[in-house]
N, C-alpha and C positions, 0 to 999 in steps of 0.2 A: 504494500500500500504506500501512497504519495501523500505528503502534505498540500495541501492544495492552498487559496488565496486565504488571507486575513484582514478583515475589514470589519472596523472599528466607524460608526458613523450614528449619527441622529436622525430620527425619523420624525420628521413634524407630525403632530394629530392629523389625519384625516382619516487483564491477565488473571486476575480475579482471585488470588490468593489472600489478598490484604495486605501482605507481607509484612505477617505478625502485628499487626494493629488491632485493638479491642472490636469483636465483634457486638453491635448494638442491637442491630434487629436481623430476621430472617426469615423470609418464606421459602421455602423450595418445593411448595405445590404438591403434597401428598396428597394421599388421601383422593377422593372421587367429586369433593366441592369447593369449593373458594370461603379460604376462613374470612366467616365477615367479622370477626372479632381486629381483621387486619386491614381490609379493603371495603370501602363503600360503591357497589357496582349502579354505575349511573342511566338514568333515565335522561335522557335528553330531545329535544327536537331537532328536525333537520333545521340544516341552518343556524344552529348553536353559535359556533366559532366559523369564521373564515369562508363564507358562502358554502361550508358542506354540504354533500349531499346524503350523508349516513342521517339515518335517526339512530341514538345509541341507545339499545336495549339490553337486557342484563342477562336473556338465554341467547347472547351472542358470546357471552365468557363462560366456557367452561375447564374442566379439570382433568386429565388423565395423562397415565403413563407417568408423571412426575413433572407436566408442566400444565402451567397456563396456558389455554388456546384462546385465542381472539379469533373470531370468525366476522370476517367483513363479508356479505354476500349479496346479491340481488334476488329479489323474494319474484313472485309471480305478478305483484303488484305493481311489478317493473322498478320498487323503490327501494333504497338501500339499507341495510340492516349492519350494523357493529355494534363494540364496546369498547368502552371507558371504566380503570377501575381508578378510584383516589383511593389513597393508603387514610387511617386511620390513624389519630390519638391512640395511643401514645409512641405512637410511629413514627413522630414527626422530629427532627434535628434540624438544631442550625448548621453546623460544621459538620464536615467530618466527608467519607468515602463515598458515596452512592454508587454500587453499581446492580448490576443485571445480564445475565447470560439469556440472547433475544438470537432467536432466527427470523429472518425480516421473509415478508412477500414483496416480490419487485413485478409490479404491472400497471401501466398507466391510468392514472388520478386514482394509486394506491398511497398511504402517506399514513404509516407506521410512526409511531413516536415514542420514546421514554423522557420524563420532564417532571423539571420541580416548581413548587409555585410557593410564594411563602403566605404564610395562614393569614397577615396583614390583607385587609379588605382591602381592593383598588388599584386593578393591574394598571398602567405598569409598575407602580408605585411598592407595590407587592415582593416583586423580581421575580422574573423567571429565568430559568435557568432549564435548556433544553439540550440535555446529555445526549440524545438521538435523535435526529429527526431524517429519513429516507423519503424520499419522491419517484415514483415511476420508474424510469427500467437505469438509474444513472449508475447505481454503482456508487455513489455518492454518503458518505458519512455527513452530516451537518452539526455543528457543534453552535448553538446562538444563547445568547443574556439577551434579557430586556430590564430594561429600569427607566424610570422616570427622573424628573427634576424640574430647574426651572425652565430651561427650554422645552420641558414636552420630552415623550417617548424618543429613548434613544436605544440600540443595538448594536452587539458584537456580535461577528459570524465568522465562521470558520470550515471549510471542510476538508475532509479528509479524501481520496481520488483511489480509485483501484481497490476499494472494499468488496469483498466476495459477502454482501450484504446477505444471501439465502442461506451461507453456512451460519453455524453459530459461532460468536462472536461475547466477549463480555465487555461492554460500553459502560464509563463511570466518568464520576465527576466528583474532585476532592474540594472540597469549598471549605478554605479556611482564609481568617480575618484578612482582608487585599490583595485576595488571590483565588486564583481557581485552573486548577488543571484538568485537562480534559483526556480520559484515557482509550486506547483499543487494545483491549489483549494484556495489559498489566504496561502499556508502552502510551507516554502524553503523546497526546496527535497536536497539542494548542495549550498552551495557556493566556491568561488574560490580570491584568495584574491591574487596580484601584487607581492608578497614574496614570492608566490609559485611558480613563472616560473622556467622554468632550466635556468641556466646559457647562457649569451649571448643572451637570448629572448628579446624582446621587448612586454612591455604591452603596446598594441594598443588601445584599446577595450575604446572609446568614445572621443580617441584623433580626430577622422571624424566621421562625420554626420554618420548614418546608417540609409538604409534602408533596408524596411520591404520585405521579402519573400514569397509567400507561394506555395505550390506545391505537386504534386503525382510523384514519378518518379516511372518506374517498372525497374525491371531487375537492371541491375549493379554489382559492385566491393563487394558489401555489401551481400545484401539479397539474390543475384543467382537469375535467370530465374525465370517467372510462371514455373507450372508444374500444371498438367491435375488435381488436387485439387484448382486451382485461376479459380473465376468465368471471365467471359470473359465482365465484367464493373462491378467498384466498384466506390464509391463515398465518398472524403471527406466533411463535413461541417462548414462551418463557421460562429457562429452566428456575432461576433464582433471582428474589431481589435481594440486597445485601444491604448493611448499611455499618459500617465502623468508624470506630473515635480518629 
């Protein structure tokens, strides 16, 4: 894999061992259902976020063999069906490792994601922080922050080029105090350090708890519509989410 551009800009309104670090939480998806003592599985409408075209429904997440399945599909009603899970209290850290061992689906206005939000009401003000994000057939790792300030919504993005996205893969992100590293495989693709914002930003990023995302969304602002090359269900997997000090 290649490191690919970094870009650091404002947007006006419109390896997976830990390597010996305290382990804080973990799922690794036993068992035949989704502990909801850990994950809140979301109901949502199309058009939620980003012009989607999924509606997110909750028997689009299930369990077996020892991972998470997300199942993005097209029903008979020609309309699109996924999931969304948010991690749970007392789930939630400010600092520390995030990661997750994800095999991605790669086909057009498919758009797989692992992301953190912080529990502060009022994106972008919140921060996000988006450990995974893939688009359609690129091959493409994306690694972005968002935060707010006095200028308004601003953005870092990063990606990574020659990711064998289908195989599995283990994506993190270590968020401590003016900094944050972005991992594939136990190896940084990017880091992004509190001196690089633009002017007027605010670094948010482990001032609140964050919790955990994960999700398939189709269609949107981003990747564009299926088109008659997107199988009509794809699936992402998840063996583990991890999270240490």
């Amino acid at each position: 894999m290649s490191v690919g551009a970094h870009r650091l800009r404002r947007v006006h309104p419109g390896g997976g061992s830990g390597n010996g670090r305290t382990l804080l939480f973990e799922d690794a998806f036993t068992g035949s259902t989704i502990n909801t003592a850990n994950w809140d599985v979301m109901t949502r409408p199309k058009g939620y976020r980003n012009n989607e075209l999924q509606y997110y429904a909750p028997e689009q997440a299930t369990v077996s063999g020892g991972n998470l399945i997300i199942t993005a599909e097209k029903r008979g009603d020609g309309e699109w069906y996924s999931a969304e899970l948010n991690s749970k209290s007392p789930s939630w850290f400010n600092y520390g490792l995030f990661e997750a061992r994800i095999k991605l689906p790669m086909a057009q206005g498919i758009w797989p994601a692992f992301w953190l939000m912080g529990t502060q009401d009022g994106w972008p003000d919140c921060g996000e922080v988006d450990i995974l994000e893939a688009v359609n057939n690129e091959g493409i790792v994306y690694n972005t922050l968002h935060g707010g300030g006095s200028n308004g919504h601003w953005q870092y993005e990063a990606s990574t080029t020659s990711v064998s996205t289908t195989s599995w893969h283990v994506y993190g992100a270590d968020i401590q105090p003016n900094v944050i590293d972005f991992y594939i495989d136990g190896t940084i693709v990017s880091t992004v350090h509190s001196s690089q914002k633009p002017s007027g930003a605010n670094w948010i990023f482990g001032a609140y708890s964050n919790f955990t995302l994960l999700n398939v969304a189709v269609g949107g602002t981003w990747p564009g519509p299926p088109n008659g090359s997107t199988p009509n269900s794809v699936q992402m997997l998840v063996d583990y989410v991890r999270v240490y000090a």
